[in-house]
Residue frames relative to the residue before (quaternion, step in Angstrom):
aa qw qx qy qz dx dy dz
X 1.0000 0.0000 0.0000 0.0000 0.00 0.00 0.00
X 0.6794 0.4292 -0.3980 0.4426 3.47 0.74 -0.83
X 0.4914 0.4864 -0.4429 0.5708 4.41 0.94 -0.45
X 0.4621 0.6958 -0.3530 0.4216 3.52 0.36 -0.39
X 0.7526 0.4028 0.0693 0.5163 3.23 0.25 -2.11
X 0.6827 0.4157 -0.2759 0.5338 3.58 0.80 -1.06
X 0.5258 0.5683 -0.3447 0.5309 3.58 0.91 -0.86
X 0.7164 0.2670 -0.4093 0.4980 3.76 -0.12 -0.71
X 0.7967 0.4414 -0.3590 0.2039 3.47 0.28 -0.75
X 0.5405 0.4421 -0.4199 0.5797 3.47 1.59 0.28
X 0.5691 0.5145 -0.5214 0.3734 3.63 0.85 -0.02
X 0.5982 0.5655 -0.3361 0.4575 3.46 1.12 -1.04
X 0.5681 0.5526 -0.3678 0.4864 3.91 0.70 -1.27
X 0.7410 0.5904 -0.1849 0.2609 3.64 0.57 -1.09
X 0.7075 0.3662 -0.0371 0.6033 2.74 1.58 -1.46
X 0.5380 0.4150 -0.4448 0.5836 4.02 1.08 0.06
X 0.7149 0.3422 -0.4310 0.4313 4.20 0.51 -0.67
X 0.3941 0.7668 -0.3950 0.3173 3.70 1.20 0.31
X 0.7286 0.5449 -0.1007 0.4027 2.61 1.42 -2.56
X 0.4585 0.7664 -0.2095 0.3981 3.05 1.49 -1.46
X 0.6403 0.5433 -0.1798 0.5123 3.56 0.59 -2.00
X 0.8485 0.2323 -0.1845 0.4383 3.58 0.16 -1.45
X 0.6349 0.4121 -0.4454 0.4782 4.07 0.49 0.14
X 0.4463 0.5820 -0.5144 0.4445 3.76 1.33 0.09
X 0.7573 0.5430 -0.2475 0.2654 3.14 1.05 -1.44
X 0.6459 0.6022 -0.2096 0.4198 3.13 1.41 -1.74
X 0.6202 0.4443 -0.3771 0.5251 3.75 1.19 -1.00
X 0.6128 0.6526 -0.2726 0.3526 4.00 0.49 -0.43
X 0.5090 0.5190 -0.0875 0.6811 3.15 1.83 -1.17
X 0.5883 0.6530 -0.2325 0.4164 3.58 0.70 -1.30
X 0.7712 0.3714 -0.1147 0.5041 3.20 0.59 -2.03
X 0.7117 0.4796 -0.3595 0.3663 4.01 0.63 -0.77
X 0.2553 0.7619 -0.3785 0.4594 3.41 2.17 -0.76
X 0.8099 0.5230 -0.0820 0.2526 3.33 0.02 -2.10
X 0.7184 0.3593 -0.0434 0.5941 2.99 1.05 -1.28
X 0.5178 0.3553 -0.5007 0.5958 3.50 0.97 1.25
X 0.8746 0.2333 -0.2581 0.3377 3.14 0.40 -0.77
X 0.4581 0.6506 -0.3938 0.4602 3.27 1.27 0.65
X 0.5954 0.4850 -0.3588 0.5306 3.60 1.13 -0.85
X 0.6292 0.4934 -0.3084 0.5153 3.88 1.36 -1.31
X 0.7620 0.3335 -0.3747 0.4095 3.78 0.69 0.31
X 0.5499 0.4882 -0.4493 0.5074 3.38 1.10 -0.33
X 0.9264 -0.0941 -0.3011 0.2054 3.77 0.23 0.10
X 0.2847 0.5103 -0.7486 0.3132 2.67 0.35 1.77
X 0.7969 0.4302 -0.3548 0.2325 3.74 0.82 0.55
X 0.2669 0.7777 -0.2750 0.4983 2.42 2.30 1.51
X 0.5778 0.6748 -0.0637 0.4546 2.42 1.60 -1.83
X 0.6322 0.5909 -0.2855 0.4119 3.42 1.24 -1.88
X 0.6175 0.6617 -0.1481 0.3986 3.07 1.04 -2.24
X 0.7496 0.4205 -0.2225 0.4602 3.76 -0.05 -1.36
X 0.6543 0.6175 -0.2445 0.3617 3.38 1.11 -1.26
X 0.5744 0.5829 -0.1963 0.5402 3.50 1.48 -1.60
X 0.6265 0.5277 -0.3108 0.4822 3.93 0.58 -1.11
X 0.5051 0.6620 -0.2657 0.4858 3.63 0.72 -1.35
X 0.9118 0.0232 -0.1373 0.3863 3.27 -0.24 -1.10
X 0.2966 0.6999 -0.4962 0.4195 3.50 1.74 0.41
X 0.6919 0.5442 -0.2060 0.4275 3.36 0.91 -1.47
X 0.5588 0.6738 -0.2384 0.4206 3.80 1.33 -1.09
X 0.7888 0.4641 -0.1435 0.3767 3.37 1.00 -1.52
X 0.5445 0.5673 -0.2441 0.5676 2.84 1.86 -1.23
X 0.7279 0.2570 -0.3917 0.5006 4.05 0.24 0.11
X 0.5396 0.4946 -0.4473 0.5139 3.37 0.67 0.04
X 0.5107 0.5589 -0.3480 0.5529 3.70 0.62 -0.29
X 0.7226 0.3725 -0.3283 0.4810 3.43 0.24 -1.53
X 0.7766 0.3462 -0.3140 0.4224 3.36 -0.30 -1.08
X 0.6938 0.3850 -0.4784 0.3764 3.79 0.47 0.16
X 0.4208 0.7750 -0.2303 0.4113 3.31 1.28 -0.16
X 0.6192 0.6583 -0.0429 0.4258 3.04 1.37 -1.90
X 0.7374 0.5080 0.0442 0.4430 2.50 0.44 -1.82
X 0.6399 0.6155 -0.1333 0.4402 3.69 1.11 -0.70
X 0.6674 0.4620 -0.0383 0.5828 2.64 1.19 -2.09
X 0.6580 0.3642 -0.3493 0.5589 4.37 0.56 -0.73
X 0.7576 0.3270 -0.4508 0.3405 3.84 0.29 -0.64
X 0.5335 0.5791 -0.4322 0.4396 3.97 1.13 0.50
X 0.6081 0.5140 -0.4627 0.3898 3.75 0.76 -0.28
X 0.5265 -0.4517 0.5531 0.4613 3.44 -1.63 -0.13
X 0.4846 -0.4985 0.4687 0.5450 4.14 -0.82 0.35
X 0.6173 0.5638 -0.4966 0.2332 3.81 0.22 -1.24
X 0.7434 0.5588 -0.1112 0.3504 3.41 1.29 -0.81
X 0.5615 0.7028 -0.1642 0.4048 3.21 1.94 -0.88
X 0.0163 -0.7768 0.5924 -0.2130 3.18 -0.17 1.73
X 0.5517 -0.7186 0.3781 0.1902 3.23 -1.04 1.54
X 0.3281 0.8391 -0.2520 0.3532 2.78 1.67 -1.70
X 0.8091 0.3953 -0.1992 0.3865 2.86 -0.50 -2.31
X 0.8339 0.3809 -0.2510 0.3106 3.15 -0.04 -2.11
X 0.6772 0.4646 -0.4459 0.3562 3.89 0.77 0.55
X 0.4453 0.7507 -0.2111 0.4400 2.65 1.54 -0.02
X 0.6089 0.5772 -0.0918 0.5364 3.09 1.85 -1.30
X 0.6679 0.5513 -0.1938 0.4609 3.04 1.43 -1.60
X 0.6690 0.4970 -0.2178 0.5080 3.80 1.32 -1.12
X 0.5469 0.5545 -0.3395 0.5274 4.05 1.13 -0.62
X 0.5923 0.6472 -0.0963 0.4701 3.67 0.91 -1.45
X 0.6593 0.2813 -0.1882 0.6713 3.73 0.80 -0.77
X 0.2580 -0.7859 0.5549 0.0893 3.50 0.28 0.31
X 0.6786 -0.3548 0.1469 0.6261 4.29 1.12 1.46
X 0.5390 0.5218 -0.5120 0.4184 3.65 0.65 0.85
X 0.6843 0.2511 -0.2870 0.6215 3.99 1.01 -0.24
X 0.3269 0.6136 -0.6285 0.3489 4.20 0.60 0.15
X 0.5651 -0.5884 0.5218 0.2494 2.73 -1.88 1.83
X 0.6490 0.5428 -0.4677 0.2557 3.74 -0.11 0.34
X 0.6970 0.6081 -0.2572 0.2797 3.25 1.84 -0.52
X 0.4711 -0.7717 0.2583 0.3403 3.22 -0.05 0.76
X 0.7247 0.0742 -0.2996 0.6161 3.84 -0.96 1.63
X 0.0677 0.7094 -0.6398 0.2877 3.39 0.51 0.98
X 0.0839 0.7416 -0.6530 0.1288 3.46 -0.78 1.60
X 0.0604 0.8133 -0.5547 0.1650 3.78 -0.77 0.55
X 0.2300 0.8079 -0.5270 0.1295 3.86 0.25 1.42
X 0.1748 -0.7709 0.6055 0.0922 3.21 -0.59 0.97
X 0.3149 0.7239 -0.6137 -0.0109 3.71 -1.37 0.56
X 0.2633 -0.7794 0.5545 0.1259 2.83 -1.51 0.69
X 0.3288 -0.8532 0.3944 0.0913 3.47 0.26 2.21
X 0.4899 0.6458 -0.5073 0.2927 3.83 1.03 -0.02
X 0.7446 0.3907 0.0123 0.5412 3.34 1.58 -1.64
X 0.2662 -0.7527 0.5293 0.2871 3.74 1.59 -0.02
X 0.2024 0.6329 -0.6607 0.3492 3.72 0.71 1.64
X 0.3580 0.7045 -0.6041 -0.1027 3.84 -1.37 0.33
X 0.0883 -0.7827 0.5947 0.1610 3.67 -0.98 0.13
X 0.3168 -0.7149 0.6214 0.0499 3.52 -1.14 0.97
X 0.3806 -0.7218 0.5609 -0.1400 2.99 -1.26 1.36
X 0.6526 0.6147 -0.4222 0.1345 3.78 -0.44 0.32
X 0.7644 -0.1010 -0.2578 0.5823 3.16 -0.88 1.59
X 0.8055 -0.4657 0.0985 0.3529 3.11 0.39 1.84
X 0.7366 0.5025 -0.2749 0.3597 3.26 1.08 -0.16
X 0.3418 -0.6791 0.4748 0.4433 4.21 -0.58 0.24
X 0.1620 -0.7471 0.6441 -0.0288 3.12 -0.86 1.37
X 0.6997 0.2103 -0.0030 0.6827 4.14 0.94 -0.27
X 0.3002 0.6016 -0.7353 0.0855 3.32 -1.92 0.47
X 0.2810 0.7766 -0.5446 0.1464 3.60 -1.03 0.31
X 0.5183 -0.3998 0.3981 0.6427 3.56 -0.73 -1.39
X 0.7575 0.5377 -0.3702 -0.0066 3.15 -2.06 -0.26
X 0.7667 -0.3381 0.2105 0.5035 3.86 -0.11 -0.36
X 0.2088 -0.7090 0.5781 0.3456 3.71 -0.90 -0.03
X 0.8086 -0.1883 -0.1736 0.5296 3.38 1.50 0.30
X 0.7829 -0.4022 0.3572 0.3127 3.47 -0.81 -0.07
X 0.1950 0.7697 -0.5694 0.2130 3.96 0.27 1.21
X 0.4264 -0.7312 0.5166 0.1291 3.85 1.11 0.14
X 0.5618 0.4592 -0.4538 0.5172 3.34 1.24 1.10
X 0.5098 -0.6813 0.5097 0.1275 3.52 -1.32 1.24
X 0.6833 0.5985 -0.2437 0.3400 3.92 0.70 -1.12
X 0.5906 -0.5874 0.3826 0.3997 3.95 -0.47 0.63
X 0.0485 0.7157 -0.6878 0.1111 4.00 -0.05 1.00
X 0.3215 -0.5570 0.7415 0.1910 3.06 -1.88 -0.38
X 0.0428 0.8125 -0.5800 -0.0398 3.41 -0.57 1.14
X 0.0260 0.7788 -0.6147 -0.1220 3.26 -1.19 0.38
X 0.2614 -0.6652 0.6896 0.1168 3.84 -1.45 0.98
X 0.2002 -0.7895 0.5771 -0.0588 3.26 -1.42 0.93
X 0.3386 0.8207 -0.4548 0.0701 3.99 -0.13 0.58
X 0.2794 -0.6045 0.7405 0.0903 3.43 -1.55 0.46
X 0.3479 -0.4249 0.8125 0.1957 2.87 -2.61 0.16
X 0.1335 0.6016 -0.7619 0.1996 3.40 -1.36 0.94
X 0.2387 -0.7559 0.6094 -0.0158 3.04 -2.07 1.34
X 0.1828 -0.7820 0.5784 0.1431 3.58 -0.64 0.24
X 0.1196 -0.8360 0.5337 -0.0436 3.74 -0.34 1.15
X 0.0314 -0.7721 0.6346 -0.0084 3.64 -0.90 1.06
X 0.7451 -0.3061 0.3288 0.4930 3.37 0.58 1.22
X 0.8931 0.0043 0.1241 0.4324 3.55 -0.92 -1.43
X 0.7244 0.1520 -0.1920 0.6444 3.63 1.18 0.37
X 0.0925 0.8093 -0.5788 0.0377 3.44 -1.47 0.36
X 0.3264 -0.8015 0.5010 0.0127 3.17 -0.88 1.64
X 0.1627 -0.7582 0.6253 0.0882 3.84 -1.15 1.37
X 0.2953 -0.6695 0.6774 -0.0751 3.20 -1.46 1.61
X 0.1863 -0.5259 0.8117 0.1730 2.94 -1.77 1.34
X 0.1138 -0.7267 0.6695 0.1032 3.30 -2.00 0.59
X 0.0102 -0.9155 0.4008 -0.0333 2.66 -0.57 1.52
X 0.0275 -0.7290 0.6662 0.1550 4.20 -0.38 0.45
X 0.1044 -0.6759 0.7167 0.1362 2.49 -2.67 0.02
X 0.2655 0.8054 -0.5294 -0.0260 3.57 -0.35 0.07
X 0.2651 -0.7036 0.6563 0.0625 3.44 -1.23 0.78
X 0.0013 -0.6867 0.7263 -0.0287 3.29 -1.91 0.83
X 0.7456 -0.4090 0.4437 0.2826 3.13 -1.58 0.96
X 0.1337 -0.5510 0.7773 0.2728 3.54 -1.27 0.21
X 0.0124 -0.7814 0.6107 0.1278 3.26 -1.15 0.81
X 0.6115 0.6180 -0.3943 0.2976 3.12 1.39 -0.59
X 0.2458 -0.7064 0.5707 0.3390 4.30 -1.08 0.40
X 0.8862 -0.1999 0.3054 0.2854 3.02 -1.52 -0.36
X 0.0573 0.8604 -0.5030 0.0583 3.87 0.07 1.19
């Protein structure tokens, strides 16, 4: 009886350095588990992150150039300086159109008087007559066009964006 007794108790000893063995394993398995799908979450919440900035950056030149545009079709023309109204358009983006950003674009005309001036990476690259783009309206407006580079980055891939606005406004003001 007592071999018996000893007998279970090396069977038990046997069968707990077993369990042991296999939750070493399962937590090992566990941990490599983890460390896939952690790296697969950190960047898709890079991705998420970079993505979100992107179109922070999107709205924020849309803004400008509606802004612009607003702000030139309220002067008197005697008064209407290109100058200015990019200027308006670059304040307005709050460091999204600054000459440092890269593909910095920024055209101002005013199609009543075939005035335009180009903008990019801060510098005049263009002025003359005609359109900063193509809206298939005849009547004195004030257009303005607005763009950036921006990137979106998922870790192990990354995607480059042009950003691009437009917005136009009536000149309403006449002659003052």
């Amino acid at each position: 009886m007592l071999k018996r007794v000893s007998g279970t108790r090396s069977k038990e000893r046997s069968e707990s350095v077993q369990d042991d063995n296999e939750s070493r394993r399962d937590s090992g398995a566990a941990m490599v588990e983890m460390a896939f799908i952690f790296s697969l979450l950190v960047m898709l919440l890079v991705g998420v992150v970079t993505a979100a900035i992107a179109f922070g950056q999107k709205n924020s030149i849309e803004n400008a150039a509606r802004e612009a545009s607003r702000y030139a079709a309220t002067l008197p023309e005697a008064w209407l300086n290109l100058d200015e109204v990019v200027a308006v358009a670059v304040e307005a983006a709050q460091g999204d159109l600054d000459a440092d950003v890269d593909g910095q674009y920024i055209c101002v005309a005013h199609t009543g008087h075939d005035k335009k001036l180009i903008i990019e990476g801060g510098v005049p690259t263009g002025s003359g007559d005609g359109t900063c783009y193509s809206d298939g309206l005849s009547d004195s407006r004030i257009q303005v066009q607005t763009g950036r580079q921006s990137r979106i980055n998922a870790a192990i891939f990354s995607v480059d964006l042009n950003l691009n606005a437009q917005a136009s406004a009536r000149y309403e003001r006449a002659e003052s």
